[in-house]
C-alpha positions as a printed NumPy array, in Angstrom:
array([[ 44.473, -15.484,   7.103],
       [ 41.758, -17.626,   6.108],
       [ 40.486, -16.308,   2.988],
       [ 41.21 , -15.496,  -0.189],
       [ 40.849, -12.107,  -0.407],
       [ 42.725, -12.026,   3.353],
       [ 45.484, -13.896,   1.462],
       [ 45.691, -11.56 ,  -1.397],
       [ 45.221,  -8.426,   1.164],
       [ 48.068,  -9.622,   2.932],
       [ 50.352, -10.545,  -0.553],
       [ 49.794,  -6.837,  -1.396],
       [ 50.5  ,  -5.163,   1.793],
       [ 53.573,  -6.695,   1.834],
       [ 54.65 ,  -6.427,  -1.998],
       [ 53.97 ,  -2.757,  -1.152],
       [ 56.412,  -2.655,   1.952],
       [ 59.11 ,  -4.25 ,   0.091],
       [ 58.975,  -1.988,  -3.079],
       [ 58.325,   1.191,  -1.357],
       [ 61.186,   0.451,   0.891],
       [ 63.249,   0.038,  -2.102],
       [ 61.815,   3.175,  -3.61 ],
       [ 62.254,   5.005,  -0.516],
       [ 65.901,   3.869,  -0.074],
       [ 67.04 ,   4.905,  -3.934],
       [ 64.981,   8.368,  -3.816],
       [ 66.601,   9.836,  -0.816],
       [ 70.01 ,   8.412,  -2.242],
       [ 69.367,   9.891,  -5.28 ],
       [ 68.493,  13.356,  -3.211],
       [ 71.623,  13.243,  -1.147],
       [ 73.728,  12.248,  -4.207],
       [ 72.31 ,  15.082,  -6.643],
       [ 72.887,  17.937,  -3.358],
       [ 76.334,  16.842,  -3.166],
       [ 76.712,  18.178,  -7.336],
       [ 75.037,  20.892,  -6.979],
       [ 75.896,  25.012,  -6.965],
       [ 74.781,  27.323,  -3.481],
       [ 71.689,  28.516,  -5.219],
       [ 68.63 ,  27.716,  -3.47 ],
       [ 66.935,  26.967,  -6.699],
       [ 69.615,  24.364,  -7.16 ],
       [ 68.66 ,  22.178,  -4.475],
       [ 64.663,  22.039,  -5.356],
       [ 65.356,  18.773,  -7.259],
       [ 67.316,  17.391,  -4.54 ],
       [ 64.919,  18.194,  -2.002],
       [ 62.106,  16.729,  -3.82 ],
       [ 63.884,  13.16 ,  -4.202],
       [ 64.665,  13.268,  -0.543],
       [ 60.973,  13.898,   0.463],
       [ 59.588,  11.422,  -1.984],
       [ 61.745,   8.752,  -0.963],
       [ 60.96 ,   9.948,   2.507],
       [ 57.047,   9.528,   1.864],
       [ 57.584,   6.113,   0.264],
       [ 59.583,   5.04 ,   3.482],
       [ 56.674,   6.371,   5.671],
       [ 53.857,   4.394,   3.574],
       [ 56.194,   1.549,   3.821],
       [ 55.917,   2.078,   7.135],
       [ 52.51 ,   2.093,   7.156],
       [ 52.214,  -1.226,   4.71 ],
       [ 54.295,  -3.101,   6.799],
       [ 52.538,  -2.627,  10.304],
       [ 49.38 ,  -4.011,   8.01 ],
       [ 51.661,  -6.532,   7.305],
       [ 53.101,  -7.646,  10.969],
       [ 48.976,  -7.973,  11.765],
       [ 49.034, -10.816,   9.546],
       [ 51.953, -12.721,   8.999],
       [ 54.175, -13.957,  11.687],
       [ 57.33 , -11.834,  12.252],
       [ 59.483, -14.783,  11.173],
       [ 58.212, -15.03 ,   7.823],
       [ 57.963, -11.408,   6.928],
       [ 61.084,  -9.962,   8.014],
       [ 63.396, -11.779,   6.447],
       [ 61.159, -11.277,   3.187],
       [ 62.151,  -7.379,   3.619],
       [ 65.519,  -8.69 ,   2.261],
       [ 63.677,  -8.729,  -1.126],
       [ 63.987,  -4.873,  -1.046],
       [ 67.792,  -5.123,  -0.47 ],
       [ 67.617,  -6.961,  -3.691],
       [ 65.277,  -4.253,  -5.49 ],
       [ 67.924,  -1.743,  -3.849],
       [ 70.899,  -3.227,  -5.562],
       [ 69.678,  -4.074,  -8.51 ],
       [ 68.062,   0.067,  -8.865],
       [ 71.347,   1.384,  -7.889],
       [ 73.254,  -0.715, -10.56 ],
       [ 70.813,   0.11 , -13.44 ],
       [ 69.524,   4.21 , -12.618],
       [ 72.156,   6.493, -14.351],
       [ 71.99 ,   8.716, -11.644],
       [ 72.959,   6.487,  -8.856],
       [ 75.093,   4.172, -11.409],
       [ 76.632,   2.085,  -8.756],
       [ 79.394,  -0.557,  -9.982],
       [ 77.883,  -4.392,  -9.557],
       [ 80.856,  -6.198,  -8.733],
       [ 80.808, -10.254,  -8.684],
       [ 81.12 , -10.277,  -5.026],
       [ 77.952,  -8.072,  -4.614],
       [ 76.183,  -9.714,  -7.01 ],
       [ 76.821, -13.229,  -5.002],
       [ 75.791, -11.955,  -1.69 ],
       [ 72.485, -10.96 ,  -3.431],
       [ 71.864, -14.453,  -5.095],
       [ 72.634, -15.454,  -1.287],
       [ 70.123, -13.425,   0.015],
       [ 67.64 , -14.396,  -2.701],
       [ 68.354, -18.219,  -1.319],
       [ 67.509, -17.161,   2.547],
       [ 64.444, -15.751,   0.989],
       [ 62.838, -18.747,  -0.843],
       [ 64.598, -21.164,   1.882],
       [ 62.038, -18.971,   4.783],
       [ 59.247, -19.006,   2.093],
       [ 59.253, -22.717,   1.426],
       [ 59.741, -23.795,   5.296],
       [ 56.454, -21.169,   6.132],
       [ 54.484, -22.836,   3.05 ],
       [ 55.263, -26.463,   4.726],
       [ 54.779, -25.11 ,   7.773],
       [ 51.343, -24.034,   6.756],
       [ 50.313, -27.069,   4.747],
       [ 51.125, -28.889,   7.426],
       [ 49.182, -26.297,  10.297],
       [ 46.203, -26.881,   7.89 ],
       [ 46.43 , -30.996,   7.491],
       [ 47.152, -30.941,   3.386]])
């Protein structure tokens, strides 16, 4: 990516992947968590079924953001920034009353830890790229 707006393009495609992955990943939880509550009635599992398809749609554009993304960025830069949506993931489940997952110090570390990875990749592909470019 030599431009600017290529630059931004590609920062946006794969902001998107990340946080509709995360979306994705919490919507169809919350759908599979809220048919496990609920009665027989058909009616009853509407709201289910709707969280399951929306988080299914948000996995598909996802989908569709990252293949944008792969176009762009070498494969050992962006992957590992998909962790950032394991991070998103966590952090939803912990704080949306209807998943209300427990954060426990452990997982709370081994998030932090992935965070690290993350800016450890980002930092070697921004040398890596200074240094591809002569600054």
């Amino acid at each position: 990516m030599k431009t600017a707006t290529g630059r931004w393009l590609g920062l946006t495609l794969l902001v998107s992947s990340i946080l509709l992955s995360a979306v994705g990943q919490l919507c169809m939880k919350a759908g599979m968590h809220e048919l496990h509550v609920v009665g027989n009635a058909w009616v009853d599992r509407v709201g289910p079924i709707v969280w399951t398809a929306g988080g299914l749609l948000a996995y598909v554009c996802s989908l569709m953001a990252w293949l944008a993304v792969l176009v762009r960025y070498p494969l050992s830069f962006a992957y590992p920034m998909l962790s950032l949506s394991y991070i998103l993931v966590y952090i939803g489940a912990v704080n949306w009353p209807l998943l209300s997952e427990t954060a426990t110090p452990m997982r709370t570390f081994g998030t932090l830890l992935i965070l690290v990875g993350v800016a450890l990749v980002s930092l070697n592909a921004r040398a890596e790229d200074n240094m591809h470019r002569g600054d």
